[in-house]
Structure formats: structure tokens, C-alpha cells
PLY file of the C-alpha trace (Angstrom):
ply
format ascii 1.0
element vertex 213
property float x
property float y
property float z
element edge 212
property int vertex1
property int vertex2
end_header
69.18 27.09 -86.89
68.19 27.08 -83.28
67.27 30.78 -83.53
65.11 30.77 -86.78
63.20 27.83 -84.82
62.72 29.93 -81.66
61.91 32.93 -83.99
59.19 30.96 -85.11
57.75 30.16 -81.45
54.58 32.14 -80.75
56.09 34.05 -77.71
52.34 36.16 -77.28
50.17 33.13 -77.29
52.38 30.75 -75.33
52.53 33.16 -72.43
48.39 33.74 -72.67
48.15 29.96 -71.69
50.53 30.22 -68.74
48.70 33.09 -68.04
45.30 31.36 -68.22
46.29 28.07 -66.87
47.61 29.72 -64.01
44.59 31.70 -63.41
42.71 28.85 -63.85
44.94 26.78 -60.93
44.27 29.44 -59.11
40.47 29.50 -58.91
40.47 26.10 -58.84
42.96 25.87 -55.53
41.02 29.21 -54.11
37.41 27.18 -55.22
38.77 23.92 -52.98
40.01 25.90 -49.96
36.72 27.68 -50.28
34.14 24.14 -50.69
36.55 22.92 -47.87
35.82 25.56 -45.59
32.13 25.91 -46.44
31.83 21.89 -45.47
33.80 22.05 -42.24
32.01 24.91 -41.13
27.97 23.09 -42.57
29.56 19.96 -40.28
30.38 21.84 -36.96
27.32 23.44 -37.65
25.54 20.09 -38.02
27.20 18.84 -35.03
26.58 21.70 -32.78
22.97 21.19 -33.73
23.27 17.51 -32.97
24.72 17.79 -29.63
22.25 20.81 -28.50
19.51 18.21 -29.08
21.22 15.40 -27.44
21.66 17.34 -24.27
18.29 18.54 -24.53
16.85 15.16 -24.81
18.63 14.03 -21.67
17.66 17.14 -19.66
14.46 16.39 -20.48
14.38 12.32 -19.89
16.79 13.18 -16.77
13.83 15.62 -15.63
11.33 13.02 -16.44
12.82 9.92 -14.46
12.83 12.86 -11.56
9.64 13.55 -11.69
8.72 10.29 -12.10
10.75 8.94 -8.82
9.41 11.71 -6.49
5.74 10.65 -7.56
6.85 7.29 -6.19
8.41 8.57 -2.83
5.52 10.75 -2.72
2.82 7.65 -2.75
4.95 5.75 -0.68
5.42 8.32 1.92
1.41 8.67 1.57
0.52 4.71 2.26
3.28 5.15 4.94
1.78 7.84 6.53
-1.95 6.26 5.82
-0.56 2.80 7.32
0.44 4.56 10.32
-2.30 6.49 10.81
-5.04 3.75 10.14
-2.61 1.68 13.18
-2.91 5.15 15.52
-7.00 4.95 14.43
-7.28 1.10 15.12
-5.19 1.22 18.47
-7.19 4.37 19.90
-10.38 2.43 18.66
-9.42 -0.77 20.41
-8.66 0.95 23.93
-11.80 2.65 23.89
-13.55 -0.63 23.14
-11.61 -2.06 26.07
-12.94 0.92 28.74
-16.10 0.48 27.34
-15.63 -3.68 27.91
-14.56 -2.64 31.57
-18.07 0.12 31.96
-20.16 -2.67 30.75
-18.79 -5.51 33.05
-18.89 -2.85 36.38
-22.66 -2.86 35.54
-22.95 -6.99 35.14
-23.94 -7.30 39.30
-26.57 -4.25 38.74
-28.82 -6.22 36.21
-28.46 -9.96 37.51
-28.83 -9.73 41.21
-32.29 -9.13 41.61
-35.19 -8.19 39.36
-38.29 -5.41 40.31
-41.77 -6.29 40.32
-44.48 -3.84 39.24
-44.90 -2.92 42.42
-41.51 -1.77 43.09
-40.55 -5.04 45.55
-36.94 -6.70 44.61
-36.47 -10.11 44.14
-33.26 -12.03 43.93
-33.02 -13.73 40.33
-33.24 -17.17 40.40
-32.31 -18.41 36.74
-30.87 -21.85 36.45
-28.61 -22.44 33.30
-28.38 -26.69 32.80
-25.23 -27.94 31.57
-26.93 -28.84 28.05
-27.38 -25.58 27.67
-23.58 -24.15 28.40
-22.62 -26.73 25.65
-25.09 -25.51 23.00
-23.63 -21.86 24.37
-19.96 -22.03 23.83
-20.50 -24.58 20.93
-21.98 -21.81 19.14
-19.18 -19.34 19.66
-16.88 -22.57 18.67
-14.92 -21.81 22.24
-13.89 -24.12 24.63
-14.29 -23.29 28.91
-11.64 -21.37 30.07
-10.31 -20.72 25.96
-13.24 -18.17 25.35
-15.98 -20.15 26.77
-18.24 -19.96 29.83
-17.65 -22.33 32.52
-19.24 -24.65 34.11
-19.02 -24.90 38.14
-20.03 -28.08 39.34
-21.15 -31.09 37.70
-19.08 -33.45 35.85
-16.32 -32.41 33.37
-18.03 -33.25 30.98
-19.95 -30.43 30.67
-18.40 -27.73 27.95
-18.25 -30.70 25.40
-20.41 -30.01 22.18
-24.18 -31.43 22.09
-24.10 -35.56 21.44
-20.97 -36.41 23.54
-21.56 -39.11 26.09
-23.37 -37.47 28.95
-27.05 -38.59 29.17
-29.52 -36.48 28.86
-30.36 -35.89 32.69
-27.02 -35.06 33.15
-27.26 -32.34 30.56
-30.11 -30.98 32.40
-28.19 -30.93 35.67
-27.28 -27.25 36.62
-24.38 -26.05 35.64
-23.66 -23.13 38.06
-23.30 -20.72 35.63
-25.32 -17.33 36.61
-26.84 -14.60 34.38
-23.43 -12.56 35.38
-21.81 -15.56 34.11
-23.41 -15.59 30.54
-23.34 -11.97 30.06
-19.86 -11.06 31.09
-18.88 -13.44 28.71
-20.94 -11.96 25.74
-19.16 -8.84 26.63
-16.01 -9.94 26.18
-17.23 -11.78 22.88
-18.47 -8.92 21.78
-15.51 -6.79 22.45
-13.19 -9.22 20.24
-16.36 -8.97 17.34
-15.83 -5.28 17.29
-12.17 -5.27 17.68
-12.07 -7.50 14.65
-14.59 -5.53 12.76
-12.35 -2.15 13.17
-9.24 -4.40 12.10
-10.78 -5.46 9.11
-12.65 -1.85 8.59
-9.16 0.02 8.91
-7.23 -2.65 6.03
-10.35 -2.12 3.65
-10.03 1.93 4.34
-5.78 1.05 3.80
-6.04 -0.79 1.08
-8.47 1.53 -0.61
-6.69 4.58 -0.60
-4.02 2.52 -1.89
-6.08 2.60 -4.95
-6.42 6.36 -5.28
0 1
1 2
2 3
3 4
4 5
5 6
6 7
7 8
8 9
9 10
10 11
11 12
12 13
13 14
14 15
15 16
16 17
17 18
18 19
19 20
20 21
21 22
22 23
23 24
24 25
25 26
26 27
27 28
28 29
29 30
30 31
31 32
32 33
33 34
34 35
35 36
36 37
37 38
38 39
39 40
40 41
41 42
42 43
43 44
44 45
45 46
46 47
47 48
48 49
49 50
50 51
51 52
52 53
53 54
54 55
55 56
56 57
57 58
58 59
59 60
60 61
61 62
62 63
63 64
64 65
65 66
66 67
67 68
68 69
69 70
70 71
71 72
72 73
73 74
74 75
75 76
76 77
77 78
78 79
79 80
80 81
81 82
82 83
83 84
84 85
85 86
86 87
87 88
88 89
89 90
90 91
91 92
92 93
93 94
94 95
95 96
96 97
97 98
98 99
99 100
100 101
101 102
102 103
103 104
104 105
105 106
106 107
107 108
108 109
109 110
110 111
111 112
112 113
113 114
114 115
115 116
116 117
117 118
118 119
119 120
120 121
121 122
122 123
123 124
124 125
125 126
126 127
127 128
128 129
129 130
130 131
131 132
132 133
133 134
134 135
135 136
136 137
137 138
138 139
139 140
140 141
141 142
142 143
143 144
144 145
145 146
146 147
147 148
148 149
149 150
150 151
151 152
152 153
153 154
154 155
155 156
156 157
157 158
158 159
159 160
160 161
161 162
162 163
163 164
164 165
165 166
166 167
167 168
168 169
169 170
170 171
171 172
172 173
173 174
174 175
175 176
176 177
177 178
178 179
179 180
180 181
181 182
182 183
183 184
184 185
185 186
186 187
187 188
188 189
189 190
190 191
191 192
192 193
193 194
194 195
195 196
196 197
197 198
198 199
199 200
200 201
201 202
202 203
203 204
204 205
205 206
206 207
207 208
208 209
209 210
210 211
211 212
């Protein structure tokens, strides 16, 4: 019974479906392995390509924040060296104001002593400077005697004190002793501090311009 039934089994076609099925499990499994490669190798590729412009971008940016920091140490080093040198310009400046200071005072006792006529005969110079007017002097430089201002010699103490204080007005006629030497030794030295100030304040505007540049 068992035999007719296997006799009746169609041997042929039964082994073309193995045969197909298997084929097909085969391009199917070599298909996979195949798609499976392909993706692994698109992602590395992918990646590679990822990381290459990663590490580009932060060569560049590194290069950037470089370049960027030594165009900061190169201004600074710049106002450094401008600060210094605008100190080495002042403090040459101010000692040749102070020789020229000491030149003009030498010369003070030339010019006050004594005065020429047209005829070529000296005279001793008498000029009288009243107390009123050393107050009006050093009130107008805002200085005090013996903080900046001329001083007076004899007379009261009173005399130094600004215009309106309580000497009378004779008394602020009164000679004060101060001589022409007197007055203009002490506008030299005023005028010393002037220019002194004037390079100071000459050499920040030059500073702080560059600064600017």
C-alpha cells in the first residue's frame, strides 16, 4: 500500500522545489551578507567623512583663536611699548625743561640789576612792587607764599592774603620787598610746571590715540 502511494509521489517535481527553494535561500542569504556589507562599508565611509570634517573644523577654529590671541599680545605689546616710550619722551622732555628753567634763572640778575639809557649810561632799577600788588600776583596763580607764590619781605603777614582781607588800603600800598628778580624767577618756575603739564597731558592724548589705531 505504502509503495503504490510513494509510486504515486512526483519524485521530478518535488526535487525541482528543493532545488529552487534552495537556490532561492541562497540568494537571499548571499543578497543579506551582500546589503550588510554594502551598509557597513556606506557608514565607515560616512563616518570617515564626518570625522575628516570635524578635525578640520577644529584645526581651523584652533588656528583662528591663535591668530586671534597673538593679535592681542601683539597690541598689547604695542601700547606697552608706546606707554613706555611716551614715559622715555615725557621724562627727556621734562629734564630739558628743567636745564632750560636753570639757563633762564642764571640770566634773572642780568636783566633786573640795572637798565641802559639811550646813551649807553647804566642805571640801577629802582621798581617798587606794593604788597597789594603781590596779593593780586599770587592770587592769580591761586598759590600761596612759600607754596608756589612770591614772597613778601617785610611788612606785615598779612601780605600774600587775596585782595579784600583786612589790611587797609595804605598798607596794601606799603612795599613789599619783592624785586623784579623776585617776580620773574617765579614766572619761570610757573612756567616750567605750565609746560611740564602741557607735555604730560600732550604725551596721554598722543597714548591714548594710538590706542585707537
Amino acid at each position: 500500500m505504502w509503495g503504490k502511494w510513494l509510486k504515486r509521489i512526483p519524485w521530478g517535481d518535488l526535487l525541482l522545489l528543493l532545488v529552487v527553494t534552495g537556490l532561492l535561500g541562497w540568494v537571499w542569504v548571499k543578497g543579506y551578507d551582500s546589503g550588510h556589507l554594502d551598509a557597513q562599508r556606506d557608514g565607515d565611509k560616512a563616518l570617515a567623512q564626518l570625522q575628516s570634517q570635524f578635525d578640520t573644523y577644529r584645526r581651523e577654529s584652533a588656528e583662528q583663536q591663535n591668530e586671534a590671541l597673538r593679535t592681542v599680545v601683539a597690541r598689547y605689546n604695542a601700547q606697552v611699548a608706546a606707554a613706555r616710550q611716551a614715559d622715555a619722551d615725557f621724562q627727556a622732555k621734562k629734564q630739558q625743561l628743567e636745564r632750560e628753567n636753570a639757563d633762564l634763572k642764571k640770566q634773572i640778575a642780568d636783566v633786573t640789576r640795572q637798565w641802559v639809557d639811550e646813551k649807553g649810561k647804566h642805571h640801577p632799577i629802582e621798581c617798587v612792587f606794593t604788597r597789594g600788588f603781590v596779593q593780586q600776583y599770587n592770587a592769580a596763580f591761586g598759590t600761596r607764599p612759600g607754596d608756589g607764590g612770591v614772597s613778601v619781605t617785610t611788612g606785615s603777614a598779612s601780605a600774600g592774603k587775596k585782595a579784600g582781607a583786612t589790611d587797609t588800603a595804605v598798607a596794601r600800598l606799603r612795599e613789599s620787598g619783592v624785586s623784579q628778580a623776585d617776580v620773574l624767577a617765579n614766572v619761570i618756575d610757573n612756567a616750567r610746571q605750565c609746560r611740564v603739564w602741557r607735555e604730560q597731558v600732550n604725551g596721554l592724548l598722543d597714548y591714548t590715540e594710538g590706542l585707537h589705531q
